[in-house]
C-alpha positions as CSV (number, residue, x, y, z in Angstrom):
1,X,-18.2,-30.9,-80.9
2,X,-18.3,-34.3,-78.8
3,X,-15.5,-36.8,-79.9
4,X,-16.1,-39.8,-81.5
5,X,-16.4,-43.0,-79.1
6,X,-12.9,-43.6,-79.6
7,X,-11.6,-40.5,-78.3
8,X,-14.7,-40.8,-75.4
9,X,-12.6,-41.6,-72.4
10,X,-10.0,-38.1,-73.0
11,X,-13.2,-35.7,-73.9
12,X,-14.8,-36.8,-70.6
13,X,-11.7,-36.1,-68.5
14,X,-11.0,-32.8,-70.6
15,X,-14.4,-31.5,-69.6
16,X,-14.7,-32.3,-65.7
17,X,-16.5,-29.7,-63.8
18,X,-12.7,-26.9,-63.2
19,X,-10.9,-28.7,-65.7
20,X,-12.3,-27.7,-69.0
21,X,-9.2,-28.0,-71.6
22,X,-9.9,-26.9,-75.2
23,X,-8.9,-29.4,-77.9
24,X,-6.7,-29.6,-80.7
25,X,-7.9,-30.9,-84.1
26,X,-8.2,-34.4,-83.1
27,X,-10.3,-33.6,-80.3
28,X,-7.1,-34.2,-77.9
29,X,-7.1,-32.5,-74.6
30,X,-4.1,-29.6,-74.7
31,X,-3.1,-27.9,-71.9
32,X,-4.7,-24.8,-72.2
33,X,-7.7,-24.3,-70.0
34,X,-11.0,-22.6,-71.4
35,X,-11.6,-18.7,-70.5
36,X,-8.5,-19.3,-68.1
37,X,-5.0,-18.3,-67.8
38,X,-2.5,-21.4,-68.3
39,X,-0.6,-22.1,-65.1
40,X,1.6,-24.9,-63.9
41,X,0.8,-27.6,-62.1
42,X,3.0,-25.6,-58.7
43,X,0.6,-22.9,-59.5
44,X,-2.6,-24.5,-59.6
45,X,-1.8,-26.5,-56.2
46,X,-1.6,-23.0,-54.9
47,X,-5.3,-23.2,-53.0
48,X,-5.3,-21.4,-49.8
49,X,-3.9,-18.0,-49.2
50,X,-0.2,-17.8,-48.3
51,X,-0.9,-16.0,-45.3
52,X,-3.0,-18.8,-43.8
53,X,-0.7,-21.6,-45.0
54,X,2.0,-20.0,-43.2
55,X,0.1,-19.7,-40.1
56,X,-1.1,-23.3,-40.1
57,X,2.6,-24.6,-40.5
58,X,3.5,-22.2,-37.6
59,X,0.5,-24.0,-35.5
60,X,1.6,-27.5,-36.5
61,X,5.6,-26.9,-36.0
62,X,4.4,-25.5,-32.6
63,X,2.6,-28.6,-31.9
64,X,4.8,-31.1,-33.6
65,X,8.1,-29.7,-30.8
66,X,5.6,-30.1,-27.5
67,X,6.2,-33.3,-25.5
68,X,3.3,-34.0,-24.2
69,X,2.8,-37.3,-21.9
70,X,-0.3,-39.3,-22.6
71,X,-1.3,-39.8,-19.4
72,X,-1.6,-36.0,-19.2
73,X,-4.5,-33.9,-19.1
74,X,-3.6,-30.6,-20.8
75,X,-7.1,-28.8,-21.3
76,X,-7.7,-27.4,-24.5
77,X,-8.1,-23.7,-23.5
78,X,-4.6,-23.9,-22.3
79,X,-1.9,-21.9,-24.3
80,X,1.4,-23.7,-24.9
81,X,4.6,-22.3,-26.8
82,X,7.1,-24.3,-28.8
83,X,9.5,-27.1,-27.2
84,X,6.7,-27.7,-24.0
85,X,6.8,-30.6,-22.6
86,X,4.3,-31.8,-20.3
87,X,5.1,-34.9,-17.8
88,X,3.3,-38.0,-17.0
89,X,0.1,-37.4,-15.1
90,X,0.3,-33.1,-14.8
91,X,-2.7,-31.5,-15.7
92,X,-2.7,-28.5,-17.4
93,X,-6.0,-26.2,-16.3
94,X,-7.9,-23.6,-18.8
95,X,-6.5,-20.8,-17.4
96,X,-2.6,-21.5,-18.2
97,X,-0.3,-20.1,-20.6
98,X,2.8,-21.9,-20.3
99,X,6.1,-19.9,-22.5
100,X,8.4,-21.7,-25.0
101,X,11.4,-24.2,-23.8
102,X,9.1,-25.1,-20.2
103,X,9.5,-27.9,-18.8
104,X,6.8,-29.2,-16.5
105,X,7.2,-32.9,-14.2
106,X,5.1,-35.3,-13.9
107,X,2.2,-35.2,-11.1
108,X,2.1,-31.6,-11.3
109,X,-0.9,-29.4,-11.1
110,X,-1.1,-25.9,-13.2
111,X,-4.2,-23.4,-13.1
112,X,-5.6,-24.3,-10.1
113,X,-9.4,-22.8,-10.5
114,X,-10.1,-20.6,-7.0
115,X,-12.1,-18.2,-5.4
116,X,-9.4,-15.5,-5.0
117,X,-8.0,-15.5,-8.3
118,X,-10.8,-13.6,-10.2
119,X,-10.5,-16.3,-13.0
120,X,-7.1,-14.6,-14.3
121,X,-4.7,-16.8,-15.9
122,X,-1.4,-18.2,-14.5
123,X,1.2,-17.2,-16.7
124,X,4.6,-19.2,-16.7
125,X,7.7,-17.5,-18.7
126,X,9.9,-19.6,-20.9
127,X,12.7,-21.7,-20.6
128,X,11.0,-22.4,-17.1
129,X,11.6,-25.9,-15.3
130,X,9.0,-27.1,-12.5
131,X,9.5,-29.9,-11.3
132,X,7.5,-33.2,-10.0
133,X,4.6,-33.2,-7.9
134,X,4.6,-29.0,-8.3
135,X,1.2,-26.7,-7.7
136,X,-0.1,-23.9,-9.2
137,X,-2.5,-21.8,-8.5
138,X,-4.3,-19.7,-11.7
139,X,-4.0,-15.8,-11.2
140,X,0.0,-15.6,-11.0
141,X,2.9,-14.3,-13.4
142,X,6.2,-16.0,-13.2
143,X,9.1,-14.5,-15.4
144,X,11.5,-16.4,-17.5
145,X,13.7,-19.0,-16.4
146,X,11.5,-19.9,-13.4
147,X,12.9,-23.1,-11.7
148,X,11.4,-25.1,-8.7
149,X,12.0,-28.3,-6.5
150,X,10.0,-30.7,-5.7
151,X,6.4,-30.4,-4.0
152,X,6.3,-26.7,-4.7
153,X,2.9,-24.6,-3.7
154,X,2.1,-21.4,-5.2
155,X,-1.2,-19.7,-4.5
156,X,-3.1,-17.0,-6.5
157,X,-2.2,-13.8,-7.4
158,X,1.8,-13.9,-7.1
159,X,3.8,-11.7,-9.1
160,X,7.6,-13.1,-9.9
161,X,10.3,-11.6,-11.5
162,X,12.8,-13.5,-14.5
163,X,14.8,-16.5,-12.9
164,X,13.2,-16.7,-9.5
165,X,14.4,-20.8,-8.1
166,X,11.6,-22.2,-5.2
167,X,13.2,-24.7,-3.3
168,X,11.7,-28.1,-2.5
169,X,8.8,-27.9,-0.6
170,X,8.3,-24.7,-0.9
171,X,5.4,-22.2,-0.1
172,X,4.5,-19.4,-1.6
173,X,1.1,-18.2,-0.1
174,X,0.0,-15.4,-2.8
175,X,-1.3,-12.0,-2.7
176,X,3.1,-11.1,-3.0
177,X,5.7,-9.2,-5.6
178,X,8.8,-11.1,-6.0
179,X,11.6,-9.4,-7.9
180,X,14.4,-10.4,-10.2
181,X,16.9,-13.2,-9.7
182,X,15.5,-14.4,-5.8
183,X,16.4,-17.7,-4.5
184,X,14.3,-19.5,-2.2
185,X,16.2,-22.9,-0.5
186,X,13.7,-25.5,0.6
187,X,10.9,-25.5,2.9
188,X,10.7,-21.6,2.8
189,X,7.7,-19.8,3.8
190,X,6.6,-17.0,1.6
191,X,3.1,-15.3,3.7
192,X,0.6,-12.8,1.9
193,X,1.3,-9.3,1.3
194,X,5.1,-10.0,1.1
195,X,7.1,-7.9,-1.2
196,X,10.5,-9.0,-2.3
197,X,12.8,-7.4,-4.2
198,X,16.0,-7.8,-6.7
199,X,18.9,-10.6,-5.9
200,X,17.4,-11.8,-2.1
201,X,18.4,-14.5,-0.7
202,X,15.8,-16.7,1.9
203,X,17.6,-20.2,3.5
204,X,15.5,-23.1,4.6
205,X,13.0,-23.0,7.1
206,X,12.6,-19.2,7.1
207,X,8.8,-17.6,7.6
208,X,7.8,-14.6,6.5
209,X,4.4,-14.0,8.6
210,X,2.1,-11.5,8.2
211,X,-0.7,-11.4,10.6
212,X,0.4,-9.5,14.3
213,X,-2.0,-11.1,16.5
214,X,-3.0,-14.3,15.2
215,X,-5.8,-15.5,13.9
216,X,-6.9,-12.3,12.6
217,X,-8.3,-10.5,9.0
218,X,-5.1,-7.7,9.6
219,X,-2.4,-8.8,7.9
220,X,0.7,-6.7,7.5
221,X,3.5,-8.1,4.9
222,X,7.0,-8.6,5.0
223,X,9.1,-6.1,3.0
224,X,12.6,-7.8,2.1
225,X,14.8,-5.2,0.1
226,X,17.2,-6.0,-2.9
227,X,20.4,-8.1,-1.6
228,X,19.2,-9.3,1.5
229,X,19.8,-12.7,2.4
230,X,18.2,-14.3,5.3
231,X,19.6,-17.1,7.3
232,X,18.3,-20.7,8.4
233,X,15.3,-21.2,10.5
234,X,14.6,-17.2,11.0
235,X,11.1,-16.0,11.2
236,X,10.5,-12.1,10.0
237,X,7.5,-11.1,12.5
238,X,4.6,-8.5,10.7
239,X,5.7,-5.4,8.7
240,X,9.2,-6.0,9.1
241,X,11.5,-4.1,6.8
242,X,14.8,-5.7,6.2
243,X,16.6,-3.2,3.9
244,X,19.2,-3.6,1.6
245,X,22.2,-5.7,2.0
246,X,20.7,-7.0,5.3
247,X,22.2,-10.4,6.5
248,X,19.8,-12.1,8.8
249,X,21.5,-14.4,11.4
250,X,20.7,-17.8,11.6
251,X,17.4,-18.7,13.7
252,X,16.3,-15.0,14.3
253,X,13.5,-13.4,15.0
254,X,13.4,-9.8,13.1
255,X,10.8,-7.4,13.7
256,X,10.4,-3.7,12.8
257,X,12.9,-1.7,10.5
258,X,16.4,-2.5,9.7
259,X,19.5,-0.5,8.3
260,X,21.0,-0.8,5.3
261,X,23.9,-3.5,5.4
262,X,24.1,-4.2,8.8
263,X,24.3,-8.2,10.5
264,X,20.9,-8.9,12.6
265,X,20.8,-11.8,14.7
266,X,19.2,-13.2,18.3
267,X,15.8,-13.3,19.4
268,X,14.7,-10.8,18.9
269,X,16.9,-9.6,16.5
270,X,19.4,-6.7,17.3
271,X,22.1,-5.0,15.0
272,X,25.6,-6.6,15.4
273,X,27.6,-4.7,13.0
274,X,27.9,-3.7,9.6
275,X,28.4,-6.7,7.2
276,X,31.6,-5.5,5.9
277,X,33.1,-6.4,9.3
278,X,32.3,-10.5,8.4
279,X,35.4,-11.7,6.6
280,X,35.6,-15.0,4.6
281,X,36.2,-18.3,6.3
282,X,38.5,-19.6,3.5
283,X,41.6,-18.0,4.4
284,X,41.6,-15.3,2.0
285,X,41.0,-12.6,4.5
286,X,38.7,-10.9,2.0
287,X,34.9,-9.3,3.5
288,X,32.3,-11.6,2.8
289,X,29.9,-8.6,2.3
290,X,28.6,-7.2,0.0
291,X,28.0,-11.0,-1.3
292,X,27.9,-10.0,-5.0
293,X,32.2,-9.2,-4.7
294,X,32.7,-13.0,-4.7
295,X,29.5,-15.0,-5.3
296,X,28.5,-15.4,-9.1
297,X,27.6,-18.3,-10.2
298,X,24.1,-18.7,-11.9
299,X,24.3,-14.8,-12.5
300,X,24.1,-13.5,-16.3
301,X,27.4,-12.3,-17.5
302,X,26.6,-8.9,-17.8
303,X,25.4,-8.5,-14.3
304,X,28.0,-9.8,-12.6
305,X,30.4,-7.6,-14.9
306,X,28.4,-4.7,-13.5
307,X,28.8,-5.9,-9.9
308,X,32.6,-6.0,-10.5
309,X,33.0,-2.5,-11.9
310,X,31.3,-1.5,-8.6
């Protein structure tokens, strides 16, 4: 029965289209809805499916901790995780998925579209830190914790362990496997079909080549074994294999095989002696090698507890 004209204004509201509300004597709206449950108000502002709502808020906190510059140009494609941030003037290509905590500098360059890549993406690991005027090519893998200098390049198709550090200036040519916990100083030279493996140390100005008899299509990596570390300004010549616990002398040039732990040095290289025979230079009289008996810093705590029980 429609109200009198009195009562007109709380009949209209009562019957909107999903509000329906049966009436009382006096043709008051209650608050019992017609052929429907009664709910509260917290219920009925209940809309969208819980599962949803909680994946939206998850999108939106995502986006809501990323620190992105506006100058930058992140595409849209791209794939960043929580706590990003993206400095002034970087761009961010398709092909990029960049893990949670990463920093990236300004005038950097990530995704770099090329022929060799075979349009896979370059994949940066969290808690990462590159740093200004950096470039990446699309097609690599970097673990976590990756940390460059300044001016960095790093082509296609370059596979890197957790916690690998390029130094300024920096070149890493693609086409390589870098281990676990590898430092490169500055202006290091990384050639194709390298392979590098756990807790290597490369000094500045080393070159690791690749081709025998340049310019030529045969190229021939470098194969650097876990705990090497190579001194300043050395080159390592085509399919040279320095093995573990190698120390290369300063200004070097290494070709062929190497034995485990020994000192090369000259040019060419020759064997000198096991490294056990280099003592410290601090007065302490203790071996400097193997490196990991004294050196620790920037080493997770259970590693280096694992190099001390050794």
């Amino acid at each position: 029965k429609r109200p009198d004209a009195k009562a007109s204004h709380k009949w209209h509201v009562a019957m909107r289209p999903g509000k329906r509300k049966k009436l009382d004597k006096d043709n008051n709206p209650t608050d019992a809805l017609i052929g429907k449950k009664h709910f509260s108000d917290a219920d009925n502002a209940q809309t969208t499916p819980v599962v949803a709502k909680i994946s939206l808020n998850k999108i939106q906190e995502t986006i809501m901790t990323q620190q992105i510059h506006p100058s930058a140009i992140v595409s849209s494609n791209a794939k960043l995780g929580r706590s990003v941030s993206v400095g002034a003037f970087s761009i961010v290509h398709d092909n990029v998925e960049i893990g949670d905590g990463t920093t990236i500098g300004p005038y950097c360059e990530l995704g770099v579209p090329n022929a060799f890549s075979e349009s896979h993406n370059l994949v940066i690991g969290k808690n990462s830190n590159i740093r200004s005027h950096s470039v990446f090519y699309e097609g690599s893998v970097f673990g976590e914790c990756l940390v460059t200098g300044h001016r960095v390049t790093v082509r296609e198709k370059t596979v890197a362990g957790k916690n690998l550090q390029i130094g300024t200036l920096g070149d890493i040519q693609g086409h390589c496997t870098i281990g676990d916990y590898v430092r490169f100083h500055s202006n290091v030279h990384i050639g194709q079909k390298s392979v590098i493996g756990n807790f290597v140390w490369i000094f500045p100005y080393v070159v690791l080549t690749n081709d025998p008899h340049p310019p030529s299509e045969t190229l021939i990596g470098v194969t650097i074994c876990d705990y090497a570390a190579i001194a300043t300004m050395s080159i390592i010549l085509p399919g040279a294999v320095v093995a573990k616990g190698v120390l290369v002398g300063a200004h070097s040039s290494l070709k062929g095989k190497t034995q485990e732990d020994w000192v090369y040095a000259g040019s060419p290289a020759k064997a000198i002696c096991p490294t056990n025979k280099i003592k410290m230079q601090d007065g302490s009289g203790r071996i400097a090698y193997p490196w990991t008996e004294h050196f620790h810093r920037g080493y997770p705590k259970e590693q280096v507890n694992e190099w001390i029980k050794k």
